[in-house]
KEKE-3310 file (N, C-alpha, C; in steps of 0.2 Angstrom, whole numbers, plus 5000, padded with zeros to 4 digits):
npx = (4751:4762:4779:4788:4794:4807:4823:4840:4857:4863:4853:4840:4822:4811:4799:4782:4771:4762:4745:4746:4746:4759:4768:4778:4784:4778:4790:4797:4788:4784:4775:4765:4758:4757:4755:4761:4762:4761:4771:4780:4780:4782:4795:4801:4800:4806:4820:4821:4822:4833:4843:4852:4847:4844:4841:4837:4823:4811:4808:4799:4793:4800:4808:4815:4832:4836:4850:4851:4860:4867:4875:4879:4883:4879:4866:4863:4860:4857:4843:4829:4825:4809:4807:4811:4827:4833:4846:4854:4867:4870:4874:4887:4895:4900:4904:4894:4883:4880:4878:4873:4859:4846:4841:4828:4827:4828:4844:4849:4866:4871:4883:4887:4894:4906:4912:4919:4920:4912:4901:4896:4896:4890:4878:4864:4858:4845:4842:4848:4863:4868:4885:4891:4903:4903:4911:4922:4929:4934:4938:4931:4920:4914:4914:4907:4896:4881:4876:4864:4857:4864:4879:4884:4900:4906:4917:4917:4927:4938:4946:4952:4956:4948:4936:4931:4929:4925:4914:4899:4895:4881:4875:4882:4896:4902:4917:4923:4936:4937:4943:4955:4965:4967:4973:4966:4953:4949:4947:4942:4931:4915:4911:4899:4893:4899:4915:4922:4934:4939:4952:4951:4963:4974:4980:4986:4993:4983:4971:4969:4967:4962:4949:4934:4929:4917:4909:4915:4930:4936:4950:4959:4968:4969:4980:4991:5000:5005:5010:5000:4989:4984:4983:4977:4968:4952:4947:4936:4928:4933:4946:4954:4966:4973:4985:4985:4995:5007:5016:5020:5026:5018:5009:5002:4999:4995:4984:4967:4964:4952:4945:4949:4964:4971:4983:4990:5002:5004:5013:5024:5032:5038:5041:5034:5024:5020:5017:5012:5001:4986)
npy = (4317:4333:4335:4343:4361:4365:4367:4370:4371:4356:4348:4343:4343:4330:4327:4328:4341:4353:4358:4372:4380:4383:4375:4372:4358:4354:4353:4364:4373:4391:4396:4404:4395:4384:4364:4361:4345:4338:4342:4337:4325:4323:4328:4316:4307:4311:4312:4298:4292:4301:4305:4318:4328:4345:4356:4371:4371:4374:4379:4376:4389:4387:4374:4362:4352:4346:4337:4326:4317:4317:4307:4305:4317:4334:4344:4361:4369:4386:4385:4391:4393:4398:4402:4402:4389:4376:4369:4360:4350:4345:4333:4333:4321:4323:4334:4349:4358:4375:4385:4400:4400:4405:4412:4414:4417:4418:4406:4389:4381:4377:4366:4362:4349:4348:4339:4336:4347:4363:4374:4390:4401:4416:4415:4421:4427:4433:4435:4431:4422:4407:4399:4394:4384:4377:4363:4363:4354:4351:4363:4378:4391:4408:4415:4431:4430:4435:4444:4447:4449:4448:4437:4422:4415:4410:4399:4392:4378:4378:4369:4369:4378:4395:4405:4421:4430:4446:4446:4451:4458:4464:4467:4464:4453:4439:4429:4424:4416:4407:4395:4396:4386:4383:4396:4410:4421:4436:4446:4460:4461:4466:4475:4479:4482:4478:4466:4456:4447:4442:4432:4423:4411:4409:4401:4397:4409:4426:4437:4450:4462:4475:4476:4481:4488:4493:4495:4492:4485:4470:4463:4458:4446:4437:4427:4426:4414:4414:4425:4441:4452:4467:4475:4491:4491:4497:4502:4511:4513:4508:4499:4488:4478:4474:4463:4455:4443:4442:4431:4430:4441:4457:4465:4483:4491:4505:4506:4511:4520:4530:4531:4528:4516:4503:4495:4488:4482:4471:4458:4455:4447:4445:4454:4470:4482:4497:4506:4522:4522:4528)
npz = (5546:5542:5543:5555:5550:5556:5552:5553:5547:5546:5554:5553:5559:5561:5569:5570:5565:5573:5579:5576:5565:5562:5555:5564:5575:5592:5599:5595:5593:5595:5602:5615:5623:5624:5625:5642:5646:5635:5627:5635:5634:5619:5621:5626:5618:5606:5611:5613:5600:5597:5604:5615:5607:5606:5598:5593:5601:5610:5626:5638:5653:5669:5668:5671:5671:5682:5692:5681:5671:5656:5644:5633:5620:5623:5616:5615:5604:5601:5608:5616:5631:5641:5653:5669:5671:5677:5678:5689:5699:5686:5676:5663:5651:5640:5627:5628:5621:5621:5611:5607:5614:5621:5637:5647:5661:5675:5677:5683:5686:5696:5704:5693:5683:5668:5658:5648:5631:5636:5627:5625:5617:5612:5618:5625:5644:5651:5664:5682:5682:5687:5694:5701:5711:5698:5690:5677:5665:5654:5641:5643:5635:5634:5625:5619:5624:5631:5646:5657:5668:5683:5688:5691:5697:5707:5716:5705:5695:5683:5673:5659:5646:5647:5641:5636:5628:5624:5631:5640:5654:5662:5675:5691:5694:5698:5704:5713:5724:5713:5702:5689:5679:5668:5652:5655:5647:5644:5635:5630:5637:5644:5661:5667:5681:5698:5698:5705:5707:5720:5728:5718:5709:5695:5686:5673:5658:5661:5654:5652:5642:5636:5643:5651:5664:5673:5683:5703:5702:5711:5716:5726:5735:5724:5714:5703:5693:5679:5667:5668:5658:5657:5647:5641:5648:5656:5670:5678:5691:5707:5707:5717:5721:5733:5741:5732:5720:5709:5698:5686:5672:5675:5667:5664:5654:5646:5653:5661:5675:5682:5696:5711:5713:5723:5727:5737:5749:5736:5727:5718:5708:5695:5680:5680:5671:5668:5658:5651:5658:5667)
capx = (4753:4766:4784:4791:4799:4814:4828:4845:4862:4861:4849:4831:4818:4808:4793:4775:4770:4755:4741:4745:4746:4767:4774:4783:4781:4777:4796:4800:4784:4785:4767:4766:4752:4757:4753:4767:4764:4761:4779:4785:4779:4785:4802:4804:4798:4813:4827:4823:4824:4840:4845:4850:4848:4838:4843:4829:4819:4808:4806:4791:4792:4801:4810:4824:4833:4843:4852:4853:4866:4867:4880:4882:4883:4871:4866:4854:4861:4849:4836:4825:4824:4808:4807:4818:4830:4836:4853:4859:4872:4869:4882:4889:4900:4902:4902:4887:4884:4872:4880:4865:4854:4844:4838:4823:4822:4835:4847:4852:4871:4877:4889:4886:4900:4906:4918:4921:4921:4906:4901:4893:4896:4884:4873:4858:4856:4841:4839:4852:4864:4872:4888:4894:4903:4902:4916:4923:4934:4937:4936:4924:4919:4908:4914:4905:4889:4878:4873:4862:4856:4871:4883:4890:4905:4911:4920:4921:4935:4939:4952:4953:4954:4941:4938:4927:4933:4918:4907:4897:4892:4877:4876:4886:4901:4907:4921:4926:4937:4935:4950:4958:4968:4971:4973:4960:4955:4943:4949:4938:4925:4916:4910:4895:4895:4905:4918:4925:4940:4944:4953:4954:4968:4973:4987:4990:4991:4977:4972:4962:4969:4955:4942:4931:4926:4913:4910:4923:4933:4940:4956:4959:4971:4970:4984:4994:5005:5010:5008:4993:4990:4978:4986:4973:4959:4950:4944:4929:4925:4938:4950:4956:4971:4974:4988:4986:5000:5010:5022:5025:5024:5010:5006:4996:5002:4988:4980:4967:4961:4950:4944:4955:4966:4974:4990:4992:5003:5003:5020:5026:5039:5041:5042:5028:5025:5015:5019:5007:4995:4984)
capy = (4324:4337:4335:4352:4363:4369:4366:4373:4367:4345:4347:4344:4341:4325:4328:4330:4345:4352:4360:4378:4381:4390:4373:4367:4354:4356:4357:4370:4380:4398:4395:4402:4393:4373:4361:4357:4338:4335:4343:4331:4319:4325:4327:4311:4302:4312:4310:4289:4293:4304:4306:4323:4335:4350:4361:4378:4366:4382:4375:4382:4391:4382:4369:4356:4344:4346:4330:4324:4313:4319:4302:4307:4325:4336:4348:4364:4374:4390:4382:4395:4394:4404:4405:4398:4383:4372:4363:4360:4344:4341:4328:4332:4317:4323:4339:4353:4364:4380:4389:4404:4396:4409:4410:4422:4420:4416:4401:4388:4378:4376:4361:4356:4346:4350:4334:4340:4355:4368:4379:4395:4406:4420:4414:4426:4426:4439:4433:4431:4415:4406:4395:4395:4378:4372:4361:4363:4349:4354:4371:4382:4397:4411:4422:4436:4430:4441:4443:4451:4449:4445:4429:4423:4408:4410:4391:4387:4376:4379:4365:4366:4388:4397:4409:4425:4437:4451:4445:4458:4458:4470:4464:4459:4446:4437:4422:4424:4409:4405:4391:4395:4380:4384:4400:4415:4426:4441:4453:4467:4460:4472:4474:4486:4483:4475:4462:4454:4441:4440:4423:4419:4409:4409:4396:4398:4417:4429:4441:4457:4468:4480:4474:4487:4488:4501:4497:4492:4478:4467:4455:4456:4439:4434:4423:4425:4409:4417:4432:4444:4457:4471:4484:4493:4489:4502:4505:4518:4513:4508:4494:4482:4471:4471:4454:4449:4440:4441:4427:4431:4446:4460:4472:4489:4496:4510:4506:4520:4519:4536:4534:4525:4510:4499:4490:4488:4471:4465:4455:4458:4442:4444:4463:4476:4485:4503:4513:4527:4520:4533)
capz = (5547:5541:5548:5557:5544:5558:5548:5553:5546:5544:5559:5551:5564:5559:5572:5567:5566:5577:5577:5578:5560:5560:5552:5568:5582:5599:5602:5593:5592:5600:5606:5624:5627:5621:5630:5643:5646:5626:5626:5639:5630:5613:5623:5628:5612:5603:5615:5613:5594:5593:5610:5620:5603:5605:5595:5592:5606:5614:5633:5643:5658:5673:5665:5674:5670:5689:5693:5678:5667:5648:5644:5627:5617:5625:5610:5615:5601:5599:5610:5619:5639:5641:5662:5674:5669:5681:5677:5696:5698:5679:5673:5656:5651:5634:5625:5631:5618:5623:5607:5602:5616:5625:5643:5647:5666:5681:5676:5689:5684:5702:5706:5688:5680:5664:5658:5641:5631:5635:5624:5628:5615:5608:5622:5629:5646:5654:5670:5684:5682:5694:5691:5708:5712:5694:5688:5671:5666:5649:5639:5644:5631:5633:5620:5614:5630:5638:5654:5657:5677:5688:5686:5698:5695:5714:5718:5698:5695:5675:5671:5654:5646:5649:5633:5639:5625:5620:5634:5641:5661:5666:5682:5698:5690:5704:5703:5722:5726:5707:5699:5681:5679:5659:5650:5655:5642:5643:5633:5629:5640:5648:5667:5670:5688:5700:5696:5709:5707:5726:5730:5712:5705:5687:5684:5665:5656:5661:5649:5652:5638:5634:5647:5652:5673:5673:5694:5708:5702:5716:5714:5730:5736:5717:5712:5695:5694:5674:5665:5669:5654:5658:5644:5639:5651:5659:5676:5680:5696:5712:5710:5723:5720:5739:5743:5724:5719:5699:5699:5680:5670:5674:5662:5664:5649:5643:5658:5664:5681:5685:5702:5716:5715:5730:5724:5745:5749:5730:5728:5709:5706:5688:5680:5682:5667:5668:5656:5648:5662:5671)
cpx = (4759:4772:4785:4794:4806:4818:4835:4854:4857:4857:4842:4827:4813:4800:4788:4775:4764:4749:4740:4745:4754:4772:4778:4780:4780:4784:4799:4796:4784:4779:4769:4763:4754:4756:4759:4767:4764:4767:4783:4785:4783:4794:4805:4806:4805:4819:4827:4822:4832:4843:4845:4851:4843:4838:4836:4824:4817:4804:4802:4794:4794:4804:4816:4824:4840:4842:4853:4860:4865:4874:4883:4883:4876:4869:4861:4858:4855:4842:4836:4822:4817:4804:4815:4820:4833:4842:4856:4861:4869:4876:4884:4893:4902:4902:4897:4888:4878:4874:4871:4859:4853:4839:4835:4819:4831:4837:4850:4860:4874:4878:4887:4893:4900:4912:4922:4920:4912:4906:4893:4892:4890:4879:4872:4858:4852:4841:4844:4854:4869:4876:4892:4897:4903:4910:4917:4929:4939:4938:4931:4923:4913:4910:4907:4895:4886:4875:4871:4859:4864:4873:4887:4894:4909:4912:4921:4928:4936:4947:4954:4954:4947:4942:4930:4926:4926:4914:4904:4893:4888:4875:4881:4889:4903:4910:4927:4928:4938:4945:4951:4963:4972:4972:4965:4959:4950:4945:4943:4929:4924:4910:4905:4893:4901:4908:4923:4929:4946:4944:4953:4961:4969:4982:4991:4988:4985:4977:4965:4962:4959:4945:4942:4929:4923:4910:4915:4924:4937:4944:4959:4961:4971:4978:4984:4998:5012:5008:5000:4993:4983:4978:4978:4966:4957:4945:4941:4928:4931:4940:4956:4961:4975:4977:4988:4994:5003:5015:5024:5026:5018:5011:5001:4998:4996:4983:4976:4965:4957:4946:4952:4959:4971:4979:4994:4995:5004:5010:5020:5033:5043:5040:5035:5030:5019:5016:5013:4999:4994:4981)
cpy = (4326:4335:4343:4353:4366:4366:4371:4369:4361:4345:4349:4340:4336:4324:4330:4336:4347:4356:4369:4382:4386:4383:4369:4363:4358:4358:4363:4377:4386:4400:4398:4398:4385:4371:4358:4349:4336:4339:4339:4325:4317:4325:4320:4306:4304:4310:4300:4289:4296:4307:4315:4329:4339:4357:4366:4376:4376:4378:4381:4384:4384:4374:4367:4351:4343:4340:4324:4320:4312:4314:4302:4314:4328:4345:4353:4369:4378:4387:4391:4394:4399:4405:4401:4391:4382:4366:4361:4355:4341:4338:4330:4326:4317:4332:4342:4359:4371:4384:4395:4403:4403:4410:4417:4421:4415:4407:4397:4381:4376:4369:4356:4353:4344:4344:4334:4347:4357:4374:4384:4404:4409:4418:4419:4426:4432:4439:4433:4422:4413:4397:4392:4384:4374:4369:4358:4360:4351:4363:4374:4390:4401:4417:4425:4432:4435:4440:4449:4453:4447:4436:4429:4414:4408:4400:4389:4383:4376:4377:4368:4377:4389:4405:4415:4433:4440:4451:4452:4455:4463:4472:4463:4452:4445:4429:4423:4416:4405:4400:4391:4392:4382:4393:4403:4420:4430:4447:4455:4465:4463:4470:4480:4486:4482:4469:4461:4444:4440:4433:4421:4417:4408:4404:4398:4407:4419:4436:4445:4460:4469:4481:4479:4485:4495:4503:4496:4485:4479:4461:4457:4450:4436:4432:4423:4420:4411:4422:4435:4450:4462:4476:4485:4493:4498:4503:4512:4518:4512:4503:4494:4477:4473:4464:4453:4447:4440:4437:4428:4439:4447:4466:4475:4492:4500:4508:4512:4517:4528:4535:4527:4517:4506:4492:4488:4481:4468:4465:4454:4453:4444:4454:4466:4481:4492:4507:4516:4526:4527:4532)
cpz = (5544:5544:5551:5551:5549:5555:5552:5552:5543:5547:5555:5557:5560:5564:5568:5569:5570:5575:5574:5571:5558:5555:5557:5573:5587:5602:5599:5591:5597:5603:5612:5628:5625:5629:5634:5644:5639:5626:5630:5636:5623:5615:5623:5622:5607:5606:5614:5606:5592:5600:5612:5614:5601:5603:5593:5597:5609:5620:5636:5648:5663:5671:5669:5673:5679:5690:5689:5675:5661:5646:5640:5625:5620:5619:5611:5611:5600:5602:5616:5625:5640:5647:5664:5671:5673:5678:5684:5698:5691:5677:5666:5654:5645:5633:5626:5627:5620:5618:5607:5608:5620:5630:5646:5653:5672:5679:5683:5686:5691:5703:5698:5686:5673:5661:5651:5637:5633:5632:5624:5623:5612:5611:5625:5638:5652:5660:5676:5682:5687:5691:5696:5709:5706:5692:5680:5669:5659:5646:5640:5637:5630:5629:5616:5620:5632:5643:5655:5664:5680:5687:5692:5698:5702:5715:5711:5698:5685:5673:5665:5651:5645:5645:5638:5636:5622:5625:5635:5647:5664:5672:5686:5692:5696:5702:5708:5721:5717:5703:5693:5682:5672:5656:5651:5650:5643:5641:5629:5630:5642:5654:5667:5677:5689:5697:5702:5706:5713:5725:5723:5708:5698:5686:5679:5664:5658:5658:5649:5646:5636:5636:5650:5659:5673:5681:5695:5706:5709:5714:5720:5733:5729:5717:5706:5695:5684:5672:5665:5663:5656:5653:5638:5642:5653:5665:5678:5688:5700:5708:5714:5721:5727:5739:5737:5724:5712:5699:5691:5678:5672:5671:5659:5660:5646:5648:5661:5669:5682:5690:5707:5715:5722:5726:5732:5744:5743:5730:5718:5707:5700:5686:5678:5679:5667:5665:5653:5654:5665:5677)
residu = (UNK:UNK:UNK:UNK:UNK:UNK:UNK:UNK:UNK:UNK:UNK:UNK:UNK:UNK:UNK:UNK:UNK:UNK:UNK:UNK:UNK:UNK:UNK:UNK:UNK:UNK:UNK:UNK:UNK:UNK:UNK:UNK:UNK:UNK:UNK:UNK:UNK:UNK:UNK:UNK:UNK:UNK:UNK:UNK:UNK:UNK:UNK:UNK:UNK:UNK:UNK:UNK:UNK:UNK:UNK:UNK:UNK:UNK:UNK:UNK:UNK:UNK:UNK:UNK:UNK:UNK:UNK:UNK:UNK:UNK:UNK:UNK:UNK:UNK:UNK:UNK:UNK:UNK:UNK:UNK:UNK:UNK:UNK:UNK:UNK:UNK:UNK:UNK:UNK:UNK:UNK:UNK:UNK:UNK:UNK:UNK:UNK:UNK:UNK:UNK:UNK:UNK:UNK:UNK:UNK:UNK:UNK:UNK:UNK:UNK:UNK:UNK:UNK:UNK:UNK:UNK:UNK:UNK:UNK:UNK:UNK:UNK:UNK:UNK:UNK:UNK:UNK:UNK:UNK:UNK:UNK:UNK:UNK:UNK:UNK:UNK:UNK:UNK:UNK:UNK:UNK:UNK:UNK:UNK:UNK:UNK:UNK:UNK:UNK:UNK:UNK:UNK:UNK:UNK:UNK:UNK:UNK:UNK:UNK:UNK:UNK:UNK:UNK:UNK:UNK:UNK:UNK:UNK:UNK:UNK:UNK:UNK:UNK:UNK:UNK:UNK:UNK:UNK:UNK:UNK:UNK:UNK:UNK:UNK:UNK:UNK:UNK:UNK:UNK:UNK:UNK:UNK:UNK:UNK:UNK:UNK:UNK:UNK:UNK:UNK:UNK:UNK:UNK:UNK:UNK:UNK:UNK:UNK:UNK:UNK:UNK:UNK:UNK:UNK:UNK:UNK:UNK:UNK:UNK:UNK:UNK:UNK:UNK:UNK:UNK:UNK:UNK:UNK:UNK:UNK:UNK:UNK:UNK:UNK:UNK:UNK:UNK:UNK:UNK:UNK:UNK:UNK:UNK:UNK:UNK:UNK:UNK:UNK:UNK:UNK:UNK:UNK:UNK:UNK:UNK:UNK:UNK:UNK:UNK:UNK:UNK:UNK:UNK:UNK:UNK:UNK:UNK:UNK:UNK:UNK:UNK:UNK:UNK:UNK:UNK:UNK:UNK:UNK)
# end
């Protein structure tokens, strides 16, 4: 039989192709209808050929790999999630790339561990994602993500920076309790609901400039340990920095808030700069 013709970059797919007449295997046909245990099967026989690289891989409906141990590089560049994916206490021990990959039904990541870098960028996700408790050891990056049901990173711990520059939030964002260990960036992310960054600490720089919060952000008890930049964001909705804390520079410079803010309690160590702010 034929080989698959997926092809992308050095990644040529060496699998048979199947029946369906498009040119690819079972893992990478868009078939709704494939067979899922002739995919598991097909799965398996790959990963003991070239281990965990699934690059355009189109996973069925209800897919986990929860409790997992990916020992090497785990590669879903552009793979296609097409129900629920379960990742919950997934191991990574290497690099996890999800670059392009996109997930077309509620995600599950809770108390995964992340031991090298994870890459998130230009990733889809339709569904709600839940990152709650996950530990990320190295860099985390979801620039330029979307989100497209609710996320929720409440308990992350994000050792390493955590890159979040373009994302875009449609849902409920929550990163309650949330630990930025290295530099945070989410400039000209934007928030279409809530965003809640109560109880989150940020160690290294954190950096809003021209992040959009379209519902009530809350940083409420948040902890800045250095510089916070928000110049240029803009707040539509209430915000809450109730008790937060700025131990370096914070600066709202072109800041607009147009409904209510709450700077009640906040403790401003280093200089607090607000000018042009509305």
């Amino acid at each position: 039989m034929p080989t698959c013709n997926y092809q992308r970059g050095d990644y040529n797919c060496d699998c048979e192709s199947d029946e369906a007449g498009d040119g690819l295997c079972i893992l990478h046909s868009k078939n709704p209808g494939k067979d899922r245990r002739a995919f598991n099967q097909a799965l398996t026989a790959h990963r003991g050929r070239h281990g965990d690289i699934f690059i355009g891989f189109v996973f069925p409906p209800s897919t986990s790999f929860s409790c997992a141990t990916f020992s090497g590089e785990a590669d879903f560049t552009n793979a296609f999630f097409s129900g629920r994916a379960s990742f919950g206490r997934v191991s990574f021990n290497e690099d996890a790339d999800f670059s392009g990959a996109s997930f077309n039904g509620d995600v599950d990541f809770r108390n995964a561990s992340f031991s090298e870098e994870a890459d998130f960028t230009n990733a889809l996700f339709t569904g709600d994602v839940d990152f709650t408790n996950a530990a990320f050891s190295g860099d985390a990056d979801f620039t330029n993500a979307s989100f497209r049901g609710d996320a929720d990173f409440s308990g992350a711990t994000l050792s390493g920076d955590a890159d979040f520059i373009g994302a875009s939030f449609s849902g409920d964002a929550s990163s309650i309790g949330a630990s930025f260990s290295g530099e945070a960036c989410f400039i000209g992310t934007s928030f279409s609901e809530h965003a809640d960054f109560a109880d989150a600490s940020f160690s290294e720089d954190a950096d809003f400039s021209s992040a959009s919060f379209n519902g009530d952000a809350y940083f409420r008890n948040a902890s800045f340990s250095e510089d916070a930049s928000f110049i240029g964001a803009s707040f539509n909705g209430h915000a809450d920095f109730t008790n937060a804390s700025f131990s370096g520079d914070a600066s709202f410079i072109g800041t607009s808030f147009t409904q209510n803010v709450a700077f009640r309690y906040v403790k401003f160590l280093g200089r607090s700069l607000f000018l042009s702010g509305k």
